[in-house]
C-alpha positions in Angstrom: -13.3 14.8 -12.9 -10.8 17.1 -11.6 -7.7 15.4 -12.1 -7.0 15.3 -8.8 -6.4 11.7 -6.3 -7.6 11.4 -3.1 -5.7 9.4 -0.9 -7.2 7.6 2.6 -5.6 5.2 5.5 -7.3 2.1 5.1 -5.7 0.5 8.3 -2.5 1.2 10.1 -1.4 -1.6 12.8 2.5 -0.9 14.8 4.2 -3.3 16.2 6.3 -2.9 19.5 9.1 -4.7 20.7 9.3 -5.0 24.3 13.1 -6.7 24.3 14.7 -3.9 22.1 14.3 -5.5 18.7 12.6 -3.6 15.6 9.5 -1.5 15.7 7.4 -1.0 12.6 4.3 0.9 11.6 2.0 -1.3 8.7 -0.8 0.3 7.0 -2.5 0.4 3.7 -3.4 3.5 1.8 -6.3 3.8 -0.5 -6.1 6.4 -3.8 -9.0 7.7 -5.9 -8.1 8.9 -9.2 -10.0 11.0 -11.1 -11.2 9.7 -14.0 -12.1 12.0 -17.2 -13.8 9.3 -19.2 -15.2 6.4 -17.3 -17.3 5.1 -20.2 -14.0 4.8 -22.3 -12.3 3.3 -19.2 -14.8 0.7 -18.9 -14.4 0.4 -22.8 -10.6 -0.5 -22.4 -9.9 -1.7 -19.2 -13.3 -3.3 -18.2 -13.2 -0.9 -14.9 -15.0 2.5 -14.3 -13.0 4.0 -11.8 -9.6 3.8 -10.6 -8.1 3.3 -7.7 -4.7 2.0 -5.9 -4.1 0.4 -3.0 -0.7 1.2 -1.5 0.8 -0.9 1.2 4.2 0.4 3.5 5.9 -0.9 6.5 8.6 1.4 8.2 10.6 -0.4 10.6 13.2 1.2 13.0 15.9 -1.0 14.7 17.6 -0.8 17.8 20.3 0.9 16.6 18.1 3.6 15.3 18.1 2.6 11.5 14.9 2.9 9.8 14.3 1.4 6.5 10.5 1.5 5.0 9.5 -0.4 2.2 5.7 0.3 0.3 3.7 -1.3 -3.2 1.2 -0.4 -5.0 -1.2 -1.5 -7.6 -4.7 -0.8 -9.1 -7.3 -2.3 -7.7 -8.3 -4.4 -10.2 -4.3 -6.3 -9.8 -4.1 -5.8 -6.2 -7.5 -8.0 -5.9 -5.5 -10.9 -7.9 -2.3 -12.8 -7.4 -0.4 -9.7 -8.1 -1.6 -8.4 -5.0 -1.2 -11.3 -2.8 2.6 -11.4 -3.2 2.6 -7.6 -3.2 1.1 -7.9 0.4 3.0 -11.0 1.3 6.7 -8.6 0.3 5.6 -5.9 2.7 4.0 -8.1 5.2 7.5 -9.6 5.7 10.2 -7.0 5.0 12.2 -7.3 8.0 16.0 -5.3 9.2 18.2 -7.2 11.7 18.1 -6.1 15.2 
């Protein structure tokens, strides 16, 4: 590898208000990391690649305050229960209106 990440938009989805409340913006982000070693990878961790999965939700109020809130894990956690309350966090950060 290079020891570089490349990083993707797996899905972005906003959310309007038509009565003045919040507006926010979900999407997930997907990261490949370079690996130097896969075989020794898949030695230690069971895995031959990496990547992360990133989920964010920026959400702007109606009086113009924007608060964003994003988590992250491997793909090998973010496929488990880790991940499932990772998304569930983001899925429901909210501000007051």
């Amino acid at each position: 590898g290079n020891g570089k990440a490349r990083t993707f938009v797996v899905s972005q989805t906003p959310a309007f208000s038509d009565s003045g409340g919040p507006v926010s913006l979900t999407f997930q982000l997907r990261t490949d990391i370079d690996v130097q070693k896969p075989e020794l990878l898949m030695e230690q961790e069971g895995v031959s690649e990496l990547v992360r999965f990133t989920d964010a939700k920026a959400t702007v109020n109606s009086k113009g305050d924007m608060l964003i809130i994003y988590a992250g894990a491997l793909n090998q956690y973010y496929q488990k229960e880790e991940g499932a309350m990772l998304r569930e966090s983001v899925r429901t950060f909210q501000i007051s209106t």
